[in-house]
C-alpha positions as CSV (number, residue, x, y, z in Angstrom):
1,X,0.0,0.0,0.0
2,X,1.6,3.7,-0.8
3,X,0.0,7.0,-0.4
4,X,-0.2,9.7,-1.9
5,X,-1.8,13.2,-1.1
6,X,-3.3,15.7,-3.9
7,X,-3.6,19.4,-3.1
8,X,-6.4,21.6,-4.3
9,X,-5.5,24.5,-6.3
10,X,-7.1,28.1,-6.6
11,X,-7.2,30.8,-9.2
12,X,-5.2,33.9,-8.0
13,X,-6.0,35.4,-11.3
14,X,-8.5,34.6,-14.4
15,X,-9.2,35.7,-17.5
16,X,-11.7,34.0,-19.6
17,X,-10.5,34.9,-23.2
18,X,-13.4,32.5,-24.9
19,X,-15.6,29.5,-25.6
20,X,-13.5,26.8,-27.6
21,X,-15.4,23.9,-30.2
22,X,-14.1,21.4,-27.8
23,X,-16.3,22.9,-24.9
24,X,-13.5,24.1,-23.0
25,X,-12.6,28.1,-22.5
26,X,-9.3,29.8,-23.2
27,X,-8.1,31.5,-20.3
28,X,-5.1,33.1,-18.6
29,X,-4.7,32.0,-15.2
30,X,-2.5,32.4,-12.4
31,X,-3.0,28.6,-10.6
32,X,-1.5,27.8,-7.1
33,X,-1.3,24.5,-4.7
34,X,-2.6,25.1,-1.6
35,X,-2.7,22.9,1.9
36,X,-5.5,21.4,1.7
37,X,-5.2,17.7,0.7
38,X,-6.9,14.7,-0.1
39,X,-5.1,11.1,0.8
40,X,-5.4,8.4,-2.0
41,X,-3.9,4.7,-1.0
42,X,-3.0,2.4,-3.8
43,X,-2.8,-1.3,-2.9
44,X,-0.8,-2.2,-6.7
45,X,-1.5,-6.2,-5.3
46,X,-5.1,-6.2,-6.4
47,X,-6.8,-8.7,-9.4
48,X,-9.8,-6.1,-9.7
49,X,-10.0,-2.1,-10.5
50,X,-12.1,-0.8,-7.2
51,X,-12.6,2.7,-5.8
52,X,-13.9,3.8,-2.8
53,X,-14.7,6.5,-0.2
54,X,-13.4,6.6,3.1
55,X,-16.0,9.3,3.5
56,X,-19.1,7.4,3.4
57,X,-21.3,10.6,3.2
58,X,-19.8,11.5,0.0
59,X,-20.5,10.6,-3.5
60,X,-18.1,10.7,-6.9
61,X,-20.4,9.3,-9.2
62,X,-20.1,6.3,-11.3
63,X,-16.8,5.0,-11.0
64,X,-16.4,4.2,-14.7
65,X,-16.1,8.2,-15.1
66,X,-14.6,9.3,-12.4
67,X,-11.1,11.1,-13.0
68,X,-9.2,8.1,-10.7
69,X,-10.8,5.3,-13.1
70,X,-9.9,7.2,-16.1
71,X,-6.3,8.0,-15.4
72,X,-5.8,4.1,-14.5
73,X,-7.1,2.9,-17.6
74,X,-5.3,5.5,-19.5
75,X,-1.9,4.5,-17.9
76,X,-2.7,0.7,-17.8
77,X,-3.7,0.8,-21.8
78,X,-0.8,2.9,-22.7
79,X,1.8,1.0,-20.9
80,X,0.2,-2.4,-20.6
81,X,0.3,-2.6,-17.1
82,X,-0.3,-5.9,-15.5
83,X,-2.7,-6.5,-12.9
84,X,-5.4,-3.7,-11.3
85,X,-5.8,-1.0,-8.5
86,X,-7.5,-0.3,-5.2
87,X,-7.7,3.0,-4.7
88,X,-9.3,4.7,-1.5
89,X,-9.8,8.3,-1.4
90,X,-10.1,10.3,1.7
91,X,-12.0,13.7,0.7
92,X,-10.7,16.5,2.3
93,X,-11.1,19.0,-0.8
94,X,-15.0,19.5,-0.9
95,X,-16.4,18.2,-3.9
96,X,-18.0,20.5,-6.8
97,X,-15.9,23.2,-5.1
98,X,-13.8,24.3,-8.8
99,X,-10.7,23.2,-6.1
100,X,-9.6,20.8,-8.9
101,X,-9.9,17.9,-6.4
102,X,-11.0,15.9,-8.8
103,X,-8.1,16.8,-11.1
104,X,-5.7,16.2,-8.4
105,X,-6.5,13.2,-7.5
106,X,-6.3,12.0,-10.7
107,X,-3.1,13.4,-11.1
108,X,-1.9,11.7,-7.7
109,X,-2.7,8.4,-9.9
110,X,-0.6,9.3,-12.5
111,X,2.4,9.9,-9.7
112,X,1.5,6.8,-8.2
113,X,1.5,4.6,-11.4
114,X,4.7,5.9,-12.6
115,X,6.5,5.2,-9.6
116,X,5.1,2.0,-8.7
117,X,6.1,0.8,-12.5
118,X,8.8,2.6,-12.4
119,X,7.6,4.0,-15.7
120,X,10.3,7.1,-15.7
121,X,8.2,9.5,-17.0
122,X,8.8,13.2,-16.9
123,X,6.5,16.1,-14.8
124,X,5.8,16.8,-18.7
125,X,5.4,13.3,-19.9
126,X,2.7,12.8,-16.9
127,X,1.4,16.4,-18.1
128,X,0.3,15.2,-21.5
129,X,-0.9,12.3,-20.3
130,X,-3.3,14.2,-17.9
131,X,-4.9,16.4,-20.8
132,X,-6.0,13.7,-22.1
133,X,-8.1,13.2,-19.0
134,X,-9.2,17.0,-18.1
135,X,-7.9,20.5,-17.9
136,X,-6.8,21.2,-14.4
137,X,-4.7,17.5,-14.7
138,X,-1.9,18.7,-16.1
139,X,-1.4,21.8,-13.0
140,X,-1.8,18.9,-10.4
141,X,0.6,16.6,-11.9
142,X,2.8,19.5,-11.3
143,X,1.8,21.6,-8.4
144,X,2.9,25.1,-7.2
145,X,2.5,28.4,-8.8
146,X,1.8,28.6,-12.7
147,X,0.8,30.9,-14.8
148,X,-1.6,29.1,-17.3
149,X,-3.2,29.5,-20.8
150,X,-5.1,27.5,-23.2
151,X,-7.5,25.2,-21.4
152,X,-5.3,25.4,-18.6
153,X,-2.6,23.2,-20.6
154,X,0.0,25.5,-21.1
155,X,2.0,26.0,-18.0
156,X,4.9,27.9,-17.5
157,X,6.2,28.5,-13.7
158,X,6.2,31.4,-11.3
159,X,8.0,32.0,-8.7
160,X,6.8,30.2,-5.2
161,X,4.3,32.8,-3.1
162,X,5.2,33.8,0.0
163,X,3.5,31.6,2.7
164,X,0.3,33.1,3.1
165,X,-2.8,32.5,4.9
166,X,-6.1,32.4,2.6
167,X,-9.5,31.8,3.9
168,X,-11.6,29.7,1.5
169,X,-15.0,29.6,1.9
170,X,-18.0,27.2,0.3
171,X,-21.2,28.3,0.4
């Protein structure tokens, strides 16, 4: 079993530049990791693909289109992985909040595959790989401050923030 932790990530800054055919927006962002976290454990020893909560309450929707699931099968069609997954999420990041929790965790996946493999792939490689899945994937594979464009895609870094307290609220 390993364990991994995904931070949710705010907007400092957004610009909404338009509507693309693909249903997504252009936009200019300023992204940032912040500390709050979910925990994902990965038992790698499993025969079947299961997810689950350790937050009873909560609900992620079907499993065969939840961000997790689709990052695994990504990863375990690409590099023909052998065997399956257990993954158990513990929500910390409320759900529906735009926190990119969803995102994160799937990008905690994508950490935990290529390790576990030993896959060596690149923050950029795993970057790719997560746009296939959804637009805030590719700033949680890599965390921190970015400054992003396109559908949130195009990331170039910005230097660290000072620690700083923020309040965030949902209503």
């Amino acid at each position: 079993m390993v364990t991994y932790h995904s931070a949710a990530k705010i907007n400092l800054f957004l610009e909404v530049e338009g509507a693309l055919s693909d249903g997504y927006h252009c936009l200019v962002s300023v992204m940032q990791s912040v500390s709050l976290f979910d925990r994902l454990d990965f038992d790698f020893e499993r025969r079947n693909f299961s997810l689950s909560l350790k937050n009873p309450s909560l609900d992620l929707g079907p499993v065969e289109t939840n961000i997790i699931t689709r990052c695994w099968r990504l990863m375990k069609d690409r590099f023909d992985l052998p065997d399956e997954v257990a993954v158990t999420v513990e929500k910390q990041i409320p759900v529906g909040a735009g926190l990119a929790g969803g995102s994160g965790n799937g990008a905690a996946l994508l950490h935990a595959v290529n390790d576990y493999f030993q896959l060596g792939l690149s923050l950029e490689h795993l970057a790719q790989l997560g746009e296939e899945i959804g637009a805030d994937v590719p700033f949680c594979v890599c965390g921190g401050t970015m400054l992003a464009r396109g559908k949130g895609e195009i990331l170039h870094s910005l230097p660290p923030l000072p620690d700083t307290d923020i309040l965030l609220v949902n209503g």
